[in-house]
C-alpha positions in Angstrom: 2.1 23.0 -16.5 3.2 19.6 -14.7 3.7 20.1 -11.4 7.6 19.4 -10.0 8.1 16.0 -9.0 7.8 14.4 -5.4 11.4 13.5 -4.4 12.9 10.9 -2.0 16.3 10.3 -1.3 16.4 7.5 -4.5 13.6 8.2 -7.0 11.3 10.4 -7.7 7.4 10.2 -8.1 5.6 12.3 -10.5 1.7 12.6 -9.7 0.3 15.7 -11.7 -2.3 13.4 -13.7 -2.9 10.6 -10.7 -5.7 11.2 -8.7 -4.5 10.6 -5.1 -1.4 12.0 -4.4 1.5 10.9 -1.9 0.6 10.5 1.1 1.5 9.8 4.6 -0.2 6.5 4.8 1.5 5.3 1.8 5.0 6.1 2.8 4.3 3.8 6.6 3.1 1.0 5.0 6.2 1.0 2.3 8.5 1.4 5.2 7.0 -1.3 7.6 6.1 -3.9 5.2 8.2 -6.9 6.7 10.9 -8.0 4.0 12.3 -11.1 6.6 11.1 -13.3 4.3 12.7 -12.2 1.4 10.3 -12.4 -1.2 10.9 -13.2 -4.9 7.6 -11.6 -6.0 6.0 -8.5 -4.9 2.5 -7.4 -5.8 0.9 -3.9 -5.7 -2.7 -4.2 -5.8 -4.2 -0.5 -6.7 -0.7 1.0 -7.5 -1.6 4.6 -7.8 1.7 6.8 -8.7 3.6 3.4 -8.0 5.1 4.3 -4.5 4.5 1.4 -2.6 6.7 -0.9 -5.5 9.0 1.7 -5.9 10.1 2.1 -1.9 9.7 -2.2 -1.9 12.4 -1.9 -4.6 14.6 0.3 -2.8 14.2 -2.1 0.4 14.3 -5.1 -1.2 16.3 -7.2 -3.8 12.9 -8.9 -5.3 13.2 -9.7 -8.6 9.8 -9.4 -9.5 7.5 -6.2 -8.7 3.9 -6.8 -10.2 1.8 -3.3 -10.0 -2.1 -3.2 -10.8 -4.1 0.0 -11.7 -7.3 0.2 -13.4 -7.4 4.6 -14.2 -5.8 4.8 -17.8 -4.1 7.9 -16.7 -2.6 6.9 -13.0 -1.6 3.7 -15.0 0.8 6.0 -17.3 1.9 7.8 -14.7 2.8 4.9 -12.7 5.3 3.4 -15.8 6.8 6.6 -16.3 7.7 6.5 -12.6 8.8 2.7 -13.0 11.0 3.4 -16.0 12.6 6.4 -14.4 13.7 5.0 -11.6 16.7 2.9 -10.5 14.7 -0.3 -10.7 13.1 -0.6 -13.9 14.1 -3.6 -14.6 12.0 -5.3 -11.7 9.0 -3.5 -11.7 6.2 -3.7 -14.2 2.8 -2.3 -13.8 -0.6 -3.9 -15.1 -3.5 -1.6 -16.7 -6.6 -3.7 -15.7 -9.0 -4.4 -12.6 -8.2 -6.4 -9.6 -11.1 -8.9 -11.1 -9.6 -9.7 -14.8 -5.7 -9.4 -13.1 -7.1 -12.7 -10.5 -8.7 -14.3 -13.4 -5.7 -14.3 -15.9 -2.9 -15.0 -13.2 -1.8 -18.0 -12.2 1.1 -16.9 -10.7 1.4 -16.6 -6.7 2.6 -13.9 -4.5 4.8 -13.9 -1.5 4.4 -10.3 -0.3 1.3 -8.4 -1.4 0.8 -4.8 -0.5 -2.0 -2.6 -0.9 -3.2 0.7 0.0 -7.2 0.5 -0.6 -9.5 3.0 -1.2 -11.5 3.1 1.9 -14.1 6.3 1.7 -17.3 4.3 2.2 -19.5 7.1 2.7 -22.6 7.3 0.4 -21.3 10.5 -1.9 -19.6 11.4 -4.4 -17.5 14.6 -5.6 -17.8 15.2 -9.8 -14.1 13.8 -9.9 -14.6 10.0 -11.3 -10.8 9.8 -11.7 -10.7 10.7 -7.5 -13.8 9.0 -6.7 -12.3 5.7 -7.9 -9.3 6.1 -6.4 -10.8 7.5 -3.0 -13.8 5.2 -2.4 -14.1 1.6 -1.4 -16.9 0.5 -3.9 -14.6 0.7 -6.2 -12.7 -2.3 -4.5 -14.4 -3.6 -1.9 -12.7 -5.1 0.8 -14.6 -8.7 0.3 -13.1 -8.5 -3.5 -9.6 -7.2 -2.0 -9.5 -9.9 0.3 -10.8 -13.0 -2.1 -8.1 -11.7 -4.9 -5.4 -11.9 -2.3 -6.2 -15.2 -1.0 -6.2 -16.4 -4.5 -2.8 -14.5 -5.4 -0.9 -15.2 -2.3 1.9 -17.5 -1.7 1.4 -20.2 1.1 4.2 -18.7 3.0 3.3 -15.0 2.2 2.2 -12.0 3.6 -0.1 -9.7 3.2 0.1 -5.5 4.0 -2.9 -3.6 4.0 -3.6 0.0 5.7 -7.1 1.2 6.5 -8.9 2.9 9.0 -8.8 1.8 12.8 -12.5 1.9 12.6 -12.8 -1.1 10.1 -10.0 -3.2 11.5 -12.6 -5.4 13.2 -14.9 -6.0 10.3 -11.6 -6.3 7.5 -9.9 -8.6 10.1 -13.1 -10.8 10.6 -13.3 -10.7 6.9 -10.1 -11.8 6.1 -10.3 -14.5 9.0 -12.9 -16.6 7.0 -10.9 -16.3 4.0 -8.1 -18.0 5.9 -6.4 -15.3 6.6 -4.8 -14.3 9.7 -3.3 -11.0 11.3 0.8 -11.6 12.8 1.3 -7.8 13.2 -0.7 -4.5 13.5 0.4 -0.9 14.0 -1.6 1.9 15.1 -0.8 5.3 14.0 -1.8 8.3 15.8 -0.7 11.6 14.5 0.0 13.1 18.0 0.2 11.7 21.7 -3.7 13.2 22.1 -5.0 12.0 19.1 -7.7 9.0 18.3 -5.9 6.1 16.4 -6.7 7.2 13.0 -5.2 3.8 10.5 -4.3 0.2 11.2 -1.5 -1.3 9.5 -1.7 -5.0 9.6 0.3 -7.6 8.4 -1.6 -10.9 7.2 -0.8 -14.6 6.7 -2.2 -18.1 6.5 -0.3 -18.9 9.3 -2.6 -18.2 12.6 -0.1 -17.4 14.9 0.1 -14.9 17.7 -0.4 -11.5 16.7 1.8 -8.8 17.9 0.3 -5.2 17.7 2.5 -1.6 18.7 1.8 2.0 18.3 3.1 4.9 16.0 2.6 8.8 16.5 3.7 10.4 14.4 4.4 14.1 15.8 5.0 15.6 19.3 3.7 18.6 18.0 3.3 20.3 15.2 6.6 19.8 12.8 7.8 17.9 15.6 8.3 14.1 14.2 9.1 11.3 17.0 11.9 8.8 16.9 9.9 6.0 15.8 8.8 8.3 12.9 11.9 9.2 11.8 13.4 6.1 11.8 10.7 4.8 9.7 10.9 7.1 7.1 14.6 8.4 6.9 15.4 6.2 3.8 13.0 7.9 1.7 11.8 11.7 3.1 14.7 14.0 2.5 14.5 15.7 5.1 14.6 13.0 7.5 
């Protein structure tokens, strides 16, 4: 039996045949993706149940919403989630690797968002469907990182989130490509806690970067300000 939908306060997600499931790391880096620009295209590398394109629709009035997924099964899910939503028009999701999608598009970018697989430990569970979707061989971040300097806009941005721990090698990475951190966010999940991700907004333009801090709880069940405000135009209960 499917299980029940995820809801927000505009759409819903379905996820009973993806892989990876909703998560809090999705849901920051759809909320704090920078929309100042006001792009015309939107791309969603590694779409997954299609969240990240979904919230960018709700925030934004882009008229095109490009989603890429390479698992046949997270691929269907993520339509069905497209066409059931208030914004099917806009959004359109692509069944095929990062590699062919770079190769056949000639198209350009401004805002591209992506929420990697970053497991780079050496093991593996029997789950291919969740391996793919959980570990970074399955797109590195040297590929990530050469498809979006190929895909993005001149005057675009890039939104990645991954763990604090590789911010300094993905950063140095995406430096000789060209590419240059303008903002960072690091989110701890209470005041005692390590920083655990790095959300970081990238561009061609090497300006000054500007980095701040999230946490997420107080305590347990106990959301800050800064987290609310955030999230509260998508969780339901915010």
């Amino acid at each position: 039996m499917p299980s029940k939908p995820f809801a927000f306060k505009y759409f819903k997600i379905s996820q009973d045949k993806c892989a990876m499931k909703i998560g809090t790391d999705g849901v920051l880096l759809g909320a704090w993706s920078s929309l100042k620009k006001n792009p015309f295209s939107i791309l969603d590398i590694g779409a997954g149940t299609g969240i990240l394109s979904l919230m960018l629709a709700q925030r934004s009035e882009a008229e095109l919403i490009d989603a890429i997924e390479i698992d046949a099964n997270t691929y269907e899910q993520c339509v069905e989630n497209f066409e059931q939503s208030p914004w099917g028009d806009r959004l359109f999701c692509y069944h095929a690797s990062l590699e062919e999608f770079t190769e056949e598009i000639e198209d350009k970018y401004d805002l591209i968002i992506c929420n990697p697989p970053f497991y780079s430990e050496d093991f593996k569970t029997d789950n291919k469907q969740r391996d793919l979707a959980r570990f970074q061989d399955a797109m590195p971040f040297e590929h990530l990182l050469k498809s979006v300097s190929q895909l993005l806009s001149p005057l675009g941005s890039f939104n990645v989130v991954i763990p604090f721990k590789e911010e300094a090698y993905f950063t140095e990475l995406a430096s000789s490509l060209n590419l240059f951190p303008n903002r960072t966010l690091h989110i701890k999940g209470n005041p005692d806690a390590l920083i655990k991700r790095s959300l970081i907004e990238f561009s061609f333009q090497n300006t000054d970067s500007e980095t701040s801090e999230l946490i997420i709880e107080r305590q347990r069940h106990e959301y800050t300000e800064d987290y609310i405000n955030l999230t509260k135009d998508f969780y339901l209960k915010m």
